[in-house]
N, C-alpha and C positions, 0 to 999 in steps of 0.2 A: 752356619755359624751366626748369623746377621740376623734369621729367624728366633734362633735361642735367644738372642740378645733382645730383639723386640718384644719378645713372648714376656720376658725375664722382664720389661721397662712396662711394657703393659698390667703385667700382675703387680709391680710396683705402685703403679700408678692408682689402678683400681682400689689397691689396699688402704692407702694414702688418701684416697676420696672416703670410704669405707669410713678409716677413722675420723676424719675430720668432721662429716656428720653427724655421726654416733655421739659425738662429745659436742656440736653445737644443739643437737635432740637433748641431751643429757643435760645441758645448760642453760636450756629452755621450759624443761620441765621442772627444773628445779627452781630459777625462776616464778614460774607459775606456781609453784607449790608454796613459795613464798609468799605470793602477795597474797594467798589464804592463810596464812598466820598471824597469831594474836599471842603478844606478849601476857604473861600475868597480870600483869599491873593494868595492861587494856580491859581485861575479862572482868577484872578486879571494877575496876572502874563502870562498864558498861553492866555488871550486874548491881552496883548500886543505884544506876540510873532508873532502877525501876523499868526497861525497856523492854520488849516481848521477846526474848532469847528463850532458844530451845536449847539447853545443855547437855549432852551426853557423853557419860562412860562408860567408855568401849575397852575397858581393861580386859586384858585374858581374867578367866576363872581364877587359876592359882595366884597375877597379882592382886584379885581383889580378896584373897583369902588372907595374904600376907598381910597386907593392910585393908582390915574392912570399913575404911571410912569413907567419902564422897565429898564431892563440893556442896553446898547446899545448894536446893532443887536441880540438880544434875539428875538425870534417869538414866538408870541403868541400861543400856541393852548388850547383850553378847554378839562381840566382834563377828563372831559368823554369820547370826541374826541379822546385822544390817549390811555385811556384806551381799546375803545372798538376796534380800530383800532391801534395797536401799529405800522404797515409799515410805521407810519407818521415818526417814529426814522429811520433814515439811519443809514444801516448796514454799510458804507464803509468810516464810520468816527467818530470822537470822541463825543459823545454827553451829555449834560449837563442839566438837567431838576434842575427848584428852583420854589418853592413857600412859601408861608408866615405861615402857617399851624404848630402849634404845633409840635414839634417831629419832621417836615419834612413828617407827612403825606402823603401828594400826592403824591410829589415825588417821596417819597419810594413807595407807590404804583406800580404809575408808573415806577419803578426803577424795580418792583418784576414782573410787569407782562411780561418785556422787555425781563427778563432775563431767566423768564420761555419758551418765546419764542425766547432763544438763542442769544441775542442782549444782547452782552457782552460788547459792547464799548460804556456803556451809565455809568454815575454818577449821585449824586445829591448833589448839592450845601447845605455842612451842616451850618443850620441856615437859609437857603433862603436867603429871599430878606432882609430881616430886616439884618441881620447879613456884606449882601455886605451895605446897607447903613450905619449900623455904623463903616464900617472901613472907611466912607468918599467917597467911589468909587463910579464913576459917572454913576447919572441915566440920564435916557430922558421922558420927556412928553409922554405917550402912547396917542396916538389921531385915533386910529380905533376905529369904532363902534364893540360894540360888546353885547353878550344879555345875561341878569341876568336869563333867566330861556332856557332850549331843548325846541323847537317846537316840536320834536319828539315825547316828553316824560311828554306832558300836557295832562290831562285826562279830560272828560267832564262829 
């Protein structure tokens, strides 16, 4: 009986460690995911400064279909694209990834895999793109072609 009991205080215990980690990990990364954020009105600001910012929209296909417009001199690239190859972020400037996506999804994605490979001078525009148009701040027509699904990554 005294072994069941211990067994029983021990998995207690471990589980109890288990979660308490998990949610200081959790809170740590979030955290860090924070201090790479950049309000609107920062972005807003630091793109009138004339400063050397690389901008990028990393929107899914279908939101940039819904609304095909961009920030001015933002570049486009497809979230998978810089997922799979993050060298598309320059390391020897400040750079700024936004999409439209819940939470900032992609971004953050993109934000995590950037930073996992040491590309520390990247951000993500909290709120995205929705959040730069309702403080008013100007967008542009996107007018490149671009494709709602990978060639790569169609199966037959």
């Amino acid at each position: 009986m005294t072994a069941v009991l211990t067994l029983i205080c021990f998995v207690v215990l471990v589980t109890s460690l288990t979660a308490i980690l998990w949610r200081k990990r959790s809170r740590d990364e979030l955290r860090m995911m924070e201090q790479h954020a950049i309000a609107p009105e920062e972005l807003f600001s630091l793109l009138g400064s004339h400063q050397d910012v690389a901008l990028f929209d990393v929107r899914q296909p279908l939101d940039l279909l819904a609304h095909s417009e961009i920030i001015p001199g933002a570049r486009r690239i497809p979230p998978a694209d810089v997922l799979a190859s993050p060298s598309l972020i320059p390391e020897d400037k400040e750079s700024i990834v936004y999409c439209t996506c819940p939470g900032d999804k992609t971004s953050r994605a993109v934000l995590r895999r950037a930073l996992d490979l040491k590309l520390f001078r990247i951000k993500f525009l909290k709120g995205g793109f929705e959040a730069w148009k309702a403080k008013g701040y100007p967008v542009e027509p996107y007018l490149e072609v671009f494709h709602l699904y990978a060639p790569n990554h169609v199966q037959h």
